[in-house]
C-alpha beads as a LAMMPS data file, in Angstrom:
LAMMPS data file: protein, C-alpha beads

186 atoms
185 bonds

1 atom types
1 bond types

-500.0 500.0 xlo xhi
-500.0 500.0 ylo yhi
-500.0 500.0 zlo zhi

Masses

1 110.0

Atoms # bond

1 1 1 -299.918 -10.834 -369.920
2 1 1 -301.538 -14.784 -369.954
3 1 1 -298.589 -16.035 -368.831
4 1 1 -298.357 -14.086 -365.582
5 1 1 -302.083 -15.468 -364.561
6 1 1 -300.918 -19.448 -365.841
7 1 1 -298.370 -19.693 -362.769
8 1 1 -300.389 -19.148 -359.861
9 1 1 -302.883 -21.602 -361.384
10 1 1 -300.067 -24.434 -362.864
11 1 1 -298.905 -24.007 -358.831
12 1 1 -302.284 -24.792 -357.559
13 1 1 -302.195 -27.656 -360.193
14 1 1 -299.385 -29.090 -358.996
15 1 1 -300.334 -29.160 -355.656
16 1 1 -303.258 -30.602 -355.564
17 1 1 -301.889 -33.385 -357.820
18 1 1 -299.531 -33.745 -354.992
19 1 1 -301.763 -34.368 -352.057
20 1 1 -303.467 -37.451 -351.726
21 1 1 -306.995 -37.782 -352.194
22 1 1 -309.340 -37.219 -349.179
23 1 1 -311.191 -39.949 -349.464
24 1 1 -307.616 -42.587 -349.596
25 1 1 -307.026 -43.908 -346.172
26 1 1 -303.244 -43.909 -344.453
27 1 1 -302.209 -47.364 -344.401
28 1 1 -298.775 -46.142 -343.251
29 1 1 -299.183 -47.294 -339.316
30 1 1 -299.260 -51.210 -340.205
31 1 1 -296.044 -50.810 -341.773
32 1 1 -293.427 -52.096 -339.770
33 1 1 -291.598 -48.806 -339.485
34 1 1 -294.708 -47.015 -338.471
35 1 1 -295.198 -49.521 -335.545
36 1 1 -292.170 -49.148 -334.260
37 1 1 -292.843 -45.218 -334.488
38 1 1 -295.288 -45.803 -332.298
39 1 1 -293.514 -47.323 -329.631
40 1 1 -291.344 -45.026 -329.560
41 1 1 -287.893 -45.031 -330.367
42 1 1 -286.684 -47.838 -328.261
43 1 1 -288.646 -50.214 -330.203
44 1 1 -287.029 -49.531 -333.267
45 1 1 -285.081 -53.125 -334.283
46 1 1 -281.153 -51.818 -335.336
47 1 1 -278.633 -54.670 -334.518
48 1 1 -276.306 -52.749 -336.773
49 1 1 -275.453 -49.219 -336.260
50 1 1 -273.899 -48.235 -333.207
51 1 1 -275.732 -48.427 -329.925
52 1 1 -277.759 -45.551 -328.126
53 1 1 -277.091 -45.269 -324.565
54 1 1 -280.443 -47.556 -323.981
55 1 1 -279.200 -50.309 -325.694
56 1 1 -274.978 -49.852 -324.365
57 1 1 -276.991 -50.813 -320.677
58 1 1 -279.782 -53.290 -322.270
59 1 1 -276.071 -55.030 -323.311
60 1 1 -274.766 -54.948 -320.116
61 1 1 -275.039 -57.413 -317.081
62 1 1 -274.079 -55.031 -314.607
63 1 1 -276.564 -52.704 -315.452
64 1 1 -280.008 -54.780 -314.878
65 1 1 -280.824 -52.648 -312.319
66 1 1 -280.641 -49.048 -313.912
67 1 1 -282.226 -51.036 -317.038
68 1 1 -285.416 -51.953 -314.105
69 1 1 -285.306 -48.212 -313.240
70 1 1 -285.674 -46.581 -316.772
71 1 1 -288.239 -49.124 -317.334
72 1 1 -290.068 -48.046 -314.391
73 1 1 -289.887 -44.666 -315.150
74 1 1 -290.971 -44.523 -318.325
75 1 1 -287.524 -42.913 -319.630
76 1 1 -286.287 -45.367 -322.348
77 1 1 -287.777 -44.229 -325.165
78 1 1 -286.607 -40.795 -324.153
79 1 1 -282.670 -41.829 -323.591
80 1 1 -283.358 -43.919 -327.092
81 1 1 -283.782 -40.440 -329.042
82 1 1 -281.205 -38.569 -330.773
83 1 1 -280.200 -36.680 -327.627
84 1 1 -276.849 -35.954 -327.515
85 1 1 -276.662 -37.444 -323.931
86 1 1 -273.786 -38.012 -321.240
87 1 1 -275.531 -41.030 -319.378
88 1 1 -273.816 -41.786 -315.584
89 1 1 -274.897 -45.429 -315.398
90 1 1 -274.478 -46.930 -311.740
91 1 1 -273.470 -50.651 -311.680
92 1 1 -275.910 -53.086 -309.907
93 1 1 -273.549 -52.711 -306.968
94 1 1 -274.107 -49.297 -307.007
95 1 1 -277.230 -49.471 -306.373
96 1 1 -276.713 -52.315 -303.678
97 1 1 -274.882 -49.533 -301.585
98 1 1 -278.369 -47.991 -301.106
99 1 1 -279.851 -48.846 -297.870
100 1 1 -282.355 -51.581 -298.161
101 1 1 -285.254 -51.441 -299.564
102 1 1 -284.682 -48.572 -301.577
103 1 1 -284.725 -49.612 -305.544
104 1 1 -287.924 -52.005 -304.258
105 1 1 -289.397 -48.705 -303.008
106 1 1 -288.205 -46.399 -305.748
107 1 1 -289.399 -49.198 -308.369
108 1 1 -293.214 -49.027 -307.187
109 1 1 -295.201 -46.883 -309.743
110 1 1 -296.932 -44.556 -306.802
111 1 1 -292.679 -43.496 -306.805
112 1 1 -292.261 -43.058 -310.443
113 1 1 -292.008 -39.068 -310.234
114 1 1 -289.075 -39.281 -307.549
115 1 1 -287.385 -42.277 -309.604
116 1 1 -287.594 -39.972 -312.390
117 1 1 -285.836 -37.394 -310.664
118 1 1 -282.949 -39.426 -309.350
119 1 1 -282.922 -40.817 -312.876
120 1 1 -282.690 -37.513 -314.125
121 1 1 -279.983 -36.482 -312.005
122 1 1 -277.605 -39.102 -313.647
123 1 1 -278.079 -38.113 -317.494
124 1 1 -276.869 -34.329 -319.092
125 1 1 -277.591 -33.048 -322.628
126 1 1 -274.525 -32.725 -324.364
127 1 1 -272.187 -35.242 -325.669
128 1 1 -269.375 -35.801 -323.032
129 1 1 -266.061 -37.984 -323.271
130 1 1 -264.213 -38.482 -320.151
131 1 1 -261.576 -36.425 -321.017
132 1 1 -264.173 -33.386 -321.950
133 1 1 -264.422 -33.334 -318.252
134 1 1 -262.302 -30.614 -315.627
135 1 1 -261.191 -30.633 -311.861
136 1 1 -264.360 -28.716 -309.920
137 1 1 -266.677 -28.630 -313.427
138 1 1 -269.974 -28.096 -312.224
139 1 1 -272.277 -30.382 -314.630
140 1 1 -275.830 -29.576 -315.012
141 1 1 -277.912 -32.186 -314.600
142 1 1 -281.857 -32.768 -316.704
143 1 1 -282.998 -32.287 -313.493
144 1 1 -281.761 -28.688 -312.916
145 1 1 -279.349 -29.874 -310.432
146 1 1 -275.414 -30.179 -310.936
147 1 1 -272.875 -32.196 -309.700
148 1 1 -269.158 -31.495 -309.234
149 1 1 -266.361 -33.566 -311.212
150 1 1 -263.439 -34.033 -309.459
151 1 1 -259.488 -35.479 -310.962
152 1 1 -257.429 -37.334 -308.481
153 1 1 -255.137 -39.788 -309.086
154 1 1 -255.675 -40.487 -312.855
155 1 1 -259.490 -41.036 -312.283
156 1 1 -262.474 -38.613 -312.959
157 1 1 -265.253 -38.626 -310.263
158 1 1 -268.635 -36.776 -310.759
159 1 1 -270.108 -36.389 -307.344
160 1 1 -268.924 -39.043 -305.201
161 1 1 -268.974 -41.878 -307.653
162 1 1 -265.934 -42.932 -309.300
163 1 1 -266.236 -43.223 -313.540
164 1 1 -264.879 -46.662 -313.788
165 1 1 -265.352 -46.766 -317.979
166 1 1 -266.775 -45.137 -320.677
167 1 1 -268.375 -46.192 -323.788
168 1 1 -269.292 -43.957 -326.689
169 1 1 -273.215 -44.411 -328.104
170 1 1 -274.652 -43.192 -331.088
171 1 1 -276.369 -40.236 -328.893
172 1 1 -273.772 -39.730 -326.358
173 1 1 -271.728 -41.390 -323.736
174 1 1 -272.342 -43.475 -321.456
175 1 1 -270.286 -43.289 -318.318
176 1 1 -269.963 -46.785 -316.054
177 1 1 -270.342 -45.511 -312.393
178 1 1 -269.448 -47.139 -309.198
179 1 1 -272.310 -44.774 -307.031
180 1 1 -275.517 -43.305 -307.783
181 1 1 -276.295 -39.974 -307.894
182 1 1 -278.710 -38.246 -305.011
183 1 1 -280.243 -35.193 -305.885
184 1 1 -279.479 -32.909 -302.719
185 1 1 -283.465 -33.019 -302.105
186 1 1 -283.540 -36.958 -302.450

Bonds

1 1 1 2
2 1 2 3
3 1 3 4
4 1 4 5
5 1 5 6
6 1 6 7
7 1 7 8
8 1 8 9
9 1 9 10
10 1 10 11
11 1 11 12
12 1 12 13
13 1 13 14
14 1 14 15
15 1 15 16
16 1 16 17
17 1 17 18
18 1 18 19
19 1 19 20
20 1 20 21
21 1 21 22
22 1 22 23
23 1 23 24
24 1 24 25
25 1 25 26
26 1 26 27
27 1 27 28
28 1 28 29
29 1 29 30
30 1 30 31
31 1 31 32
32 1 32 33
33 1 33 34
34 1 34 35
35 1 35 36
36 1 36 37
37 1 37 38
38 1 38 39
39 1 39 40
40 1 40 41
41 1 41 42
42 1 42 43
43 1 43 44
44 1 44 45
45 1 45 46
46 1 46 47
47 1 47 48
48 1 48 49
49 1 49 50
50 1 50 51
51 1 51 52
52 1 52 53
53 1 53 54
54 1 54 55
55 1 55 56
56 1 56 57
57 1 57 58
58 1 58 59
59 1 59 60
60 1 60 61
61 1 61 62
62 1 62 63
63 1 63 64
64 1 64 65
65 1 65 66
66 1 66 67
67 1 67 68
68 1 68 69
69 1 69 70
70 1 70 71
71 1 71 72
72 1 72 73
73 1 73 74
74 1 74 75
75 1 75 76
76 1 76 77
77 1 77 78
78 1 78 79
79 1 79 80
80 1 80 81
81 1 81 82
82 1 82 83
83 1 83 84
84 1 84 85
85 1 85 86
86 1 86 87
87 1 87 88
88 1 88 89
89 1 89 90
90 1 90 91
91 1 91 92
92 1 92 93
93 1 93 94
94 1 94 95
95 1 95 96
96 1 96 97
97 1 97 98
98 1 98 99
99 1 99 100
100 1 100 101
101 1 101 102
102 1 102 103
103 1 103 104
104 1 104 105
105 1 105 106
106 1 106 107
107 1 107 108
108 1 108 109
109 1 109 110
110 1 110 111
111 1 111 112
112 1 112 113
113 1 113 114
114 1 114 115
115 1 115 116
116 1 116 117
117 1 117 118
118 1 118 119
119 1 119 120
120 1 120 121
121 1 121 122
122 1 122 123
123 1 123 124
124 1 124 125
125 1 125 126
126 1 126 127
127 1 127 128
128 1 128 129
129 1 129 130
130 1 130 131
131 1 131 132
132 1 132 133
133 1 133 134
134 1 134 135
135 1 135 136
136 1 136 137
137 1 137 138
138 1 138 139
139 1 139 140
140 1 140 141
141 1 141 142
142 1 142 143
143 1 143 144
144 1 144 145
145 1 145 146
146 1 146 147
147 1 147 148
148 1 148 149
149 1 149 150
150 1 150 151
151 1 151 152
152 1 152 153
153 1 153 154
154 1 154 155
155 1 155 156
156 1 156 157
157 1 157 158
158 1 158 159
159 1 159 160
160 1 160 161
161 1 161 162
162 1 162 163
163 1 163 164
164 1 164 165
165 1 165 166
166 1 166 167
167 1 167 168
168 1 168 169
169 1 169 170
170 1 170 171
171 1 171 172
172 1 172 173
173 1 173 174
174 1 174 175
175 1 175 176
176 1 176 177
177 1 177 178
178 1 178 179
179 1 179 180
180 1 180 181
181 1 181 182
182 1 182 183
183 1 183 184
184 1 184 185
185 1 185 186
């Protein structure tokens, strides 16, 4: 009958040999690793696995612009997480379509809830190649919002912007797009 009454307390034994002492401080944050924890995601230094879809536009020259916007919007740490994401990344000339003034405006912090929005509206949460994509799919957008893909001629178009390449990241896709995306209420 002892042995019945020597688990409970071997278990709390083991247990508390297992936890540190109160009294020991956590000196785990001035690791390297823990700082980049706390930065988030983004800051994390990986030059050799495959890139996330942050990094696949931090690579590119013809996406300094979008780069500026996620920046400004506080959404790079979020598009550096394990998603999966389908990323629709305007070129800079996409965004030089816009009428003038616009990315200056959208850019200014007092505008970083709409910029979010319209960021939003360019990014879903599943893990899409171009050829996962139908004629008239409706795609739901982060920001609640879908847009329509449309085939024609041997290309795939979501909205009104043409995919002109695709490149697969470690947490998605990322979709090179020749127009940016305008929530209906933008």
């Amino acid at each position: 009958m002892i042995r019945f009454h020597t688990f409970p307390v071997a278990a709390m034994l083991l247990l508390a040999a297992c936890a540190a002492p109160a009294d020991q401080a956590d000196t785990s944050a001035s690791t390297p690793e823990a700082s980049a924890a706390a930065g988030g995601q983004a800051a994390v230094d990986d030059t050799v696995s495959q890139p996330n879809v942050v990094r696949v536009a931090l690579g590119s020259k013809d996406h300094t612009t979008l780069v500026a916007a996620l920046k400004a919007a506080d959404l790079v740490n979020s598009l550096a997480n394990a998603g999966p994401f389908t990323v629709f990344a305007p070129v800079n000339a996409a965004f030089d379509k816009l009428p003038a003034g616009t990315v200056e405006t959208l850019l200014k912090p007092e505008n970083k809830l709409k910029l979010k929005t319209i960021l939003h509206h360019h990014v879903t949460t599943s893990a899409l190649d171009v050829t996962d994509f139908t004629d008239g799919q409706a795609l739901g957008m982060v920001d609640g919002v879908s847009e329509t893909i449309t085939k024609k001629d041997g290309a795939t178009y979501i909205g009104s912007a043409k995919v002109l390449a695709s490149v697969r990241a470690s947490n998605g896709w990322v979709h090179v797009i020749d127009g940016v995306l305008v929530p209906p209420s933008e």
